[in-house]
KEMAR-26400 format. One record per residue: z, x, y of N, C-alpha, C, O, CB in turn; residue in one letter. Coordinates in steps of 0.2 Angstrom, whole numbers, plus 5000, padded with zeros to 4 digits. Each point is the difference from the previous one (the first is absolute). Glycine has a CB too. Layout:
% residues N
ZXYZXYZXYZXYZXYa/...
//
This chain:
% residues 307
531354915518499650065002500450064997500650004999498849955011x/500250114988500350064995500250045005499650005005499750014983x/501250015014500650055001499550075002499650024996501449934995x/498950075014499550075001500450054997500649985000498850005011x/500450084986500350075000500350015005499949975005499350064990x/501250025005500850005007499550055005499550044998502349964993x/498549995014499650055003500450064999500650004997499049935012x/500150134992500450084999499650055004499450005000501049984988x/500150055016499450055003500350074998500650015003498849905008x/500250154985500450065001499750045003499549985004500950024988x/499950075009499850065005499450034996500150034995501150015011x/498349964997499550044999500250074997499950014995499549935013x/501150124996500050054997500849994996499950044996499150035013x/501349914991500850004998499849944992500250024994500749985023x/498949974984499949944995500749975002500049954997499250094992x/501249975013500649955002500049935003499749985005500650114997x/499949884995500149935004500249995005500650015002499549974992x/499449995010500149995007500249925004500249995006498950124991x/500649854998500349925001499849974994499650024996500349965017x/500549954988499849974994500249935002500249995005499950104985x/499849855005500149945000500249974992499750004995499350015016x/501549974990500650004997500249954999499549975003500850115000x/500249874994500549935001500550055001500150064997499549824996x/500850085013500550065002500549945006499749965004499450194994x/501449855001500849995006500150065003500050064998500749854995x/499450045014500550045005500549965003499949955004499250144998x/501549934996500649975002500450055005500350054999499649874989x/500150025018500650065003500649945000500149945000499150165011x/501449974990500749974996500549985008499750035005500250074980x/500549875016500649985001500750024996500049994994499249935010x/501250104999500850014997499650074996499950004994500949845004x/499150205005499950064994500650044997499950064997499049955009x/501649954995500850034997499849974991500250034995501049955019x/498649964987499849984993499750014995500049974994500249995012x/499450084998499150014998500250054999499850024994499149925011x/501650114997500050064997500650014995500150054997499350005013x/501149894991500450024996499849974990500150024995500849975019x/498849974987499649974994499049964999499649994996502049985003x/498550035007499549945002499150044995499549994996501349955022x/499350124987499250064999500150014992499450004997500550105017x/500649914982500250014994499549954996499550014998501650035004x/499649894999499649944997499349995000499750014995501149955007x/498850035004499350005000499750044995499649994996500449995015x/500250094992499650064994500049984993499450004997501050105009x/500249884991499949994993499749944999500049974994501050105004x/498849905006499849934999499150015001499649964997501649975009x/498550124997499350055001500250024994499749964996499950075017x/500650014983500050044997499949964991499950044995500950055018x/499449854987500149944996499449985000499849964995501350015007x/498450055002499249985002499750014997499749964996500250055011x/500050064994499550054999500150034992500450004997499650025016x/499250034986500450034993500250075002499850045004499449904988x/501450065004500550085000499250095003500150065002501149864982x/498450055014499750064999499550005008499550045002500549974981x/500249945021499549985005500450045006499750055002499849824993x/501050135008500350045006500150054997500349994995500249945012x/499250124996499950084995500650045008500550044999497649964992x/501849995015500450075004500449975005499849975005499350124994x/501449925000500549985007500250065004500050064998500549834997x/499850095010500450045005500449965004499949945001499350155000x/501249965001500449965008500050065004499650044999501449884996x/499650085011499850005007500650074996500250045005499449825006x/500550154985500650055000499750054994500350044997500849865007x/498150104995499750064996499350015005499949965005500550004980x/499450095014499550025002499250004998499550015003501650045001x/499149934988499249994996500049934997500649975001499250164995x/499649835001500049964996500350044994499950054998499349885008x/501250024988500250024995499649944993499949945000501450135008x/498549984988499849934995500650004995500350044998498449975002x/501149905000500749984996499950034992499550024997500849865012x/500450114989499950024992500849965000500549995003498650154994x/500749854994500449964995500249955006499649975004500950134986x/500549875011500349965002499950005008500249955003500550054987x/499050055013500250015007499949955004500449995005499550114994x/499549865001500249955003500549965000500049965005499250064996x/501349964994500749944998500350055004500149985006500049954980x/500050155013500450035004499950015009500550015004499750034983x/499349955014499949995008500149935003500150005006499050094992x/500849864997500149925002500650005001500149975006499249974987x/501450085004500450035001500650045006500549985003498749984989x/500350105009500250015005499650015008500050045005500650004984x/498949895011499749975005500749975003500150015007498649984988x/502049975000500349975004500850065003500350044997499049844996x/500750105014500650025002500749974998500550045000498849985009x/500949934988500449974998500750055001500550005004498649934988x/500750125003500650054999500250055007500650035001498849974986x/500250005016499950035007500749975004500249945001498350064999x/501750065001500849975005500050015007500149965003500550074988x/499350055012499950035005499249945005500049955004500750194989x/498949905004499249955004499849964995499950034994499550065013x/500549854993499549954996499750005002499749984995500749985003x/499350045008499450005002499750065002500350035004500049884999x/499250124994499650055000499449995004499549974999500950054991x/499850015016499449955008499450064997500150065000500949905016x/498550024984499250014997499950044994499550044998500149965014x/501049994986499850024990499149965000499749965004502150014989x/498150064998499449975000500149994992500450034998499050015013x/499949924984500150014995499449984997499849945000501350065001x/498450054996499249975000499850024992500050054999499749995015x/500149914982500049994994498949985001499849955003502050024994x/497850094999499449985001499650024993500250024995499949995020x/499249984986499650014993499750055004499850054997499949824996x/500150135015499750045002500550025008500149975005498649984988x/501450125007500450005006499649995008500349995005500450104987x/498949915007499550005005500149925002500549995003498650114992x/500449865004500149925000499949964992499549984997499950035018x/501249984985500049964995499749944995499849945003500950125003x/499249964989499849934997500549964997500049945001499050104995x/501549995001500649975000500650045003500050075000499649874988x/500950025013500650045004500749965002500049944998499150135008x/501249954996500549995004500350045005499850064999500349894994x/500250035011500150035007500749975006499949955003498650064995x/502250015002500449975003500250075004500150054998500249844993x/499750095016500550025006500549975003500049945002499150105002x/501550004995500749995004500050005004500050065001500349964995x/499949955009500149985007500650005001500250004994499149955006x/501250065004500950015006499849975004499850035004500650084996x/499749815001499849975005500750035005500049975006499249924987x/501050155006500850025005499350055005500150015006501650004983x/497950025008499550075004499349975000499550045001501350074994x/499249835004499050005002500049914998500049984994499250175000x/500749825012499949934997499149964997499849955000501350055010x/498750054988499649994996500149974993500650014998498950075009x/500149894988500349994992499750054997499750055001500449824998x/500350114995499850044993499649974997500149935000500750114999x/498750004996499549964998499950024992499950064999499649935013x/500549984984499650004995499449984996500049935000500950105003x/498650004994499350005000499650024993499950064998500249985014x/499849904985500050004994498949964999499749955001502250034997x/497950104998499449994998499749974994500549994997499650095008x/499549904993499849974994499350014999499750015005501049904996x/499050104993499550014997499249955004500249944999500850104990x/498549985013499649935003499949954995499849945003499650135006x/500649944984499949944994500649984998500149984994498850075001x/501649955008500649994997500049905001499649975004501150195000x/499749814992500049945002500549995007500650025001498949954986x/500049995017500550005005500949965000500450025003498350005003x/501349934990500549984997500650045000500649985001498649964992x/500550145005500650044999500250025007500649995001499250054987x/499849995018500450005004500149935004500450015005499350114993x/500149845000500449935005500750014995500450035003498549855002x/501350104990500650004995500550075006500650005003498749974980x/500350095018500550065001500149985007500550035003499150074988x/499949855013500150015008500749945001500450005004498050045001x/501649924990500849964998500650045000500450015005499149904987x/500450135001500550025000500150055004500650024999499549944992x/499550095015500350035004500449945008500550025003498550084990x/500449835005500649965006500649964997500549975003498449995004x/501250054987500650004998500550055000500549994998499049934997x/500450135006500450054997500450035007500350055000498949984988x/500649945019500450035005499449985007499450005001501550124990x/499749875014499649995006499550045002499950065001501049905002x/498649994998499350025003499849985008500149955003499550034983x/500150085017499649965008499350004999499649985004501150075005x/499149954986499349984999499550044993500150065000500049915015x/499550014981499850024993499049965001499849955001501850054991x/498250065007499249985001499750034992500050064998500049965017x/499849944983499650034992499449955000500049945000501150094991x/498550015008499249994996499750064996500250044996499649895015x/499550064991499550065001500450055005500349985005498449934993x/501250165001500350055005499750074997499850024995501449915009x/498950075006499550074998500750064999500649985003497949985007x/501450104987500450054999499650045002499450004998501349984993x/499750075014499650055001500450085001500650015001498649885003x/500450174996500350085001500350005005499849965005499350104990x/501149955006500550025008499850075001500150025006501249924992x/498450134997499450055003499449995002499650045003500850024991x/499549875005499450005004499949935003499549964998500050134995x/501049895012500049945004499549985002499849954998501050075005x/498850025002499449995003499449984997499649965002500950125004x/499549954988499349984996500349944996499649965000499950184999x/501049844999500549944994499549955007499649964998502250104994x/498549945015500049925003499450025003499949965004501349994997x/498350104998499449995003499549964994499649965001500650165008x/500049904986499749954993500549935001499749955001500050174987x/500949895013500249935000499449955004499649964999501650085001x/499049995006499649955004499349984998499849955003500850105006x/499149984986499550004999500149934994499749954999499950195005x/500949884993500049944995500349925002499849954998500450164994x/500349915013500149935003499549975004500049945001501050094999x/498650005003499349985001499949944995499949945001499650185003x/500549904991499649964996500649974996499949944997498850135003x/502249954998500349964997500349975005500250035005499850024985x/500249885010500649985007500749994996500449995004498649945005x/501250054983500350004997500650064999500550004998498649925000x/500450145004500650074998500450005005499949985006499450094989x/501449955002500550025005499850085003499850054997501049874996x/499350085011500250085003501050025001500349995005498250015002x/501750034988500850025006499950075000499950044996501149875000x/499350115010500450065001500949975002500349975005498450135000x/501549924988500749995000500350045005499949975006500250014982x/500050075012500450045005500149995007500550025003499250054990x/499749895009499749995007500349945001500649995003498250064998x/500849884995500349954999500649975001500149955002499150084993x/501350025001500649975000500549995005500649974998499250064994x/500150005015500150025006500049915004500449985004499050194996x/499949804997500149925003500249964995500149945001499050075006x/501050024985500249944995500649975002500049944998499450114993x/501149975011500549965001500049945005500549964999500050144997x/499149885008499949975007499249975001499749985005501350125001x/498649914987499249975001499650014993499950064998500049995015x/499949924985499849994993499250055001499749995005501049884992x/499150184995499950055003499249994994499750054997501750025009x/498549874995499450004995499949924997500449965002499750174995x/499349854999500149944996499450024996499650045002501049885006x/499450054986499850044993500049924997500249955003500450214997x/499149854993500349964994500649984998500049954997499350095000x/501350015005500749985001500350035006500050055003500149944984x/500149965014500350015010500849975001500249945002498250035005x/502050084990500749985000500449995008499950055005500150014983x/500349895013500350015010500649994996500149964996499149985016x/501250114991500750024997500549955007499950005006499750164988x/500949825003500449955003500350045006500049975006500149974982x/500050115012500250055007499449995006500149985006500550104985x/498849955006499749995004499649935004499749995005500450114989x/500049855000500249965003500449965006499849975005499850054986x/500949995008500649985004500050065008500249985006500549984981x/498950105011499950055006499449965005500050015006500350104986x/499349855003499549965003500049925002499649965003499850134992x/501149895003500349935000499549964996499849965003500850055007x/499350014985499549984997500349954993500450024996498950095009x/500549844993500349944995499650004996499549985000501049945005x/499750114990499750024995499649934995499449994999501650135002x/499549854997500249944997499549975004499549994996501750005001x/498649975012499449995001499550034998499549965001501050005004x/499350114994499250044998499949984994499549984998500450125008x/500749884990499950014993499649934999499650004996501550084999x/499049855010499949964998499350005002499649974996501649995004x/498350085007499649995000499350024997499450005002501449995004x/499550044986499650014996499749954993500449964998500150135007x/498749924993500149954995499450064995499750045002500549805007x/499850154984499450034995499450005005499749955002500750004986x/499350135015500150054997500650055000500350044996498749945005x/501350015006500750014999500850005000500349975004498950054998x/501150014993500449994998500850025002500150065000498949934994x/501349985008500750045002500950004996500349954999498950025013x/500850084986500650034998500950025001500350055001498649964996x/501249945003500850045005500250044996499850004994500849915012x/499750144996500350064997500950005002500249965004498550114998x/501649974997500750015005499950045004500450015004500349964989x/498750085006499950035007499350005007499850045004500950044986x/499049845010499949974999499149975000499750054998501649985003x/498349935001499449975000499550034995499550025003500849945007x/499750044986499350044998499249964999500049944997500950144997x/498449945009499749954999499450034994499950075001500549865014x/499350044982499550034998499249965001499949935000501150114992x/498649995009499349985005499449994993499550035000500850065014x/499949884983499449984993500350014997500650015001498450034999x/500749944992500550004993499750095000500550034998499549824994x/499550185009500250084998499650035006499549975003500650034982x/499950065018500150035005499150035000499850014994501850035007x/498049955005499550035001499850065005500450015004499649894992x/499550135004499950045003499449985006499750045002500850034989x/499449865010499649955006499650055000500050045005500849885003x/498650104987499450035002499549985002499649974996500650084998x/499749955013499449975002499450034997499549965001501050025009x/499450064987499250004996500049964995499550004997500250095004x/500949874998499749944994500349955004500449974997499650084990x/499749955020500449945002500649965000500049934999499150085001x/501550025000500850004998500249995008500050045005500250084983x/500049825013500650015005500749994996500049974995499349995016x/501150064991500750024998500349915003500650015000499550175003x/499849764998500249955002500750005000500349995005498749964993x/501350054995500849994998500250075006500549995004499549954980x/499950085015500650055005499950005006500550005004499650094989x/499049905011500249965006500449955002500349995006498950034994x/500849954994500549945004500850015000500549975002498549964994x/501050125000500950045002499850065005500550025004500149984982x/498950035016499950055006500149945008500550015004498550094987x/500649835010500149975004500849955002500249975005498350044993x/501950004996500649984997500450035004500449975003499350004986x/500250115011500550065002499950015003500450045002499849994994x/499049975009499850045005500650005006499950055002498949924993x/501650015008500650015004500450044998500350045004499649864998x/500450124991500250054997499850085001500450045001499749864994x/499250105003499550084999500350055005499950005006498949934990x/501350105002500050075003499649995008499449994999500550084987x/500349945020499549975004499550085001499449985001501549915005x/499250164995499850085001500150034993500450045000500149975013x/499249984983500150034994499950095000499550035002500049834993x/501050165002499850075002499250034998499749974996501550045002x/498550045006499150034997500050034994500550024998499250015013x/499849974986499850024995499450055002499650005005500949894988x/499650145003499550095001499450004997500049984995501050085004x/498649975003499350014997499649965006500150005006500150004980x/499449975012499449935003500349945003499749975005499650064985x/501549965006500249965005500350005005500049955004500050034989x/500250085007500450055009499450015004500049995006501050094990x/498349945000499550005006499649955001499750005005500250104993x/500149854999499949935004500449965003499849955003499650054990x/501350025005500849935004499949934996500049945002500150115013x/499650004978500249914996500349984996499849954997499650055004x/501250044999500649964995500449955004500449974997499950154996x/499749865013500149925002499449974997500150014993500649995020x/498849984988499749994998499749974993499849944999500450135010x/499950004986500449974994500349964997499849964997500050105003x/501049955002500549984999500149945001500549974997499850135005x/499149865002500349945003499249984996499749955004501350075009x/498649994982499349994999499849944998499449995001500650094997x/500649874999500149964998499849945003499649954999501150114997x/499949975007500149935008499450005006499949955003501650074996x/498350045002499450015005499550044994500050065001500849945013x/498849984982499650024995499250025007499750044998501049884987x/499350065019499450025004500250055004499550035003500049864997x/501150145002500050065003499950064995499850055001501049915008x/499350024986500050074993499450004999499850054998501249944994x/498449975010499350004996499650055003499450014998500549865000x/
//
């Protein structure tokens, strides 16, 4: 069946982007001495190997106050000095940021990594890598590896994902909800919220649904047995940081108007369901005024309380 047009919704008076629906990862990190001394680097230039040169047009970090558009080398030189390596005094930069986008608003393509001081906030660090909605998905399963290779993970969720404005929350998940209605395949994250349980509860399940060996072991969980309880449609990958599972040979958006259930990732949602976030933090708009992000979150596994 043909691929719908991505959803998009802008501001009537702003024309800004207000949400979208994307292929996109969200990976929160473990050991963020690593991830900041090299780890957020590597990834970048491994996104950055993706895409075409003329496609991430504006970045910023936590230490400017506008977006800036790139020109000539600047991004090789920002890949660069994303890493602390050289850093002697602090290596760890607790809620640095670093936001590479096509649109500052909610991105079609991007990247996105927060530093974390597990010495001052036991929450993780995350970083949050967008993709085009026609992109093949191939590329981001290839990139959701080499982020579980390149340094300890508590958990990595990639599919379909919705991106959305952070100026206009309320309205982004009052359309969300409107679109999960009808997709059960989209991811929803708010990183920032999220990461407060990633270390201690797996914080989603998607088309790729990584369980990081830490969090494993926080959950006494054998990895090696889940892996075994899989067969085509799904597939499981060890990593060194570790399980990753993928829910079909390529990721859907389970649209019930063309009669889509999402089956492969149910059967990794009813796999993990012991895992999930048990209180998942609220989400704003339509979902705070109905109390339906449990509800969501768990749509999978109880698909008749979401209906």
């Amino acid at each position: 069946m043909p691929i719908p047009a991505p959803p998009v919704l802008s501001h009537l008076e702003t024309a800004d982007t207000v949400v979208r629906v994307e292929l996109g990862l969200t990976a929160y990190l473990a050991e963020p001495r690593l991830w900041a001394t090299d780890g957020a680097a590597r990834v970048l230039r491994a996104f950055l190997a993706l895409v075409p040169s003329s496609g991430a047009t504006y970045y910023t970090t936590s230490l400017l106050t506008t977006w800036r558009t790139r020109r000539g080398d600047d991004l090789a030189i920002l890949a660069e000095a994303l890493s602390a390596r050289g850093f002697v005094v602090a290596p760890l930069r607790h809620q640095f940021w670093f936001r590479l986008a096509d649109d500052p608003g909610a991105p079609g393509l991007g990247f996105s990594y927060t530093e974390i001081d597990p010495a001052r906030a036991t929450r993780s660090a995350v970083l949050e890598v967008t993709l085009p909605f026609g992109t093949d998905p191939e590329k981001l399963r290839a990139l959701s590896e080499e982020v579980g290779r390149t340094g300890p993970l508590h958990a990595l969720i990639g599919g379909y994902a919705a991106r959305w404005n952070p100026r206009f929350r309320a309205l982004a998940f009052s359309q969300l909800h409107r679109w999960c209605r009808r997709y059960l395949g989209l991811d929803v994250q708010v990183p920032e919220e999220m990461a407060w349980h990633a270390p201690r509860a797996l914080p989603g399940v998607n088309w790729l649904t990584l369980v990081g060996e830490k969090l494993a072991r926080e959950r006494d969980l054998d990895l090696a047995a889940l892996a075994a309880r899989f067969k085509e449609p799904v597939w499981a990958t060890d990593l060194p940081s570790g399980l990753l599972l993928r829910a079909g040979a390529t990721p859907t958006l389970g649209d019930l108007n063309a009669l889509e259930w999402p089956a492969a990732q149910a059967e990794v949602a009813r796999a993990l369901v012991d895992l999930l976030v048990e209180e998942p933090p609220g989400f704003w708009g339509d979902f705070h005024d109905l109390a339906d992000t449990g509800k969501w979150f768990r749509r999978l596994v109880a698909p008749t309380e979401w209906e």
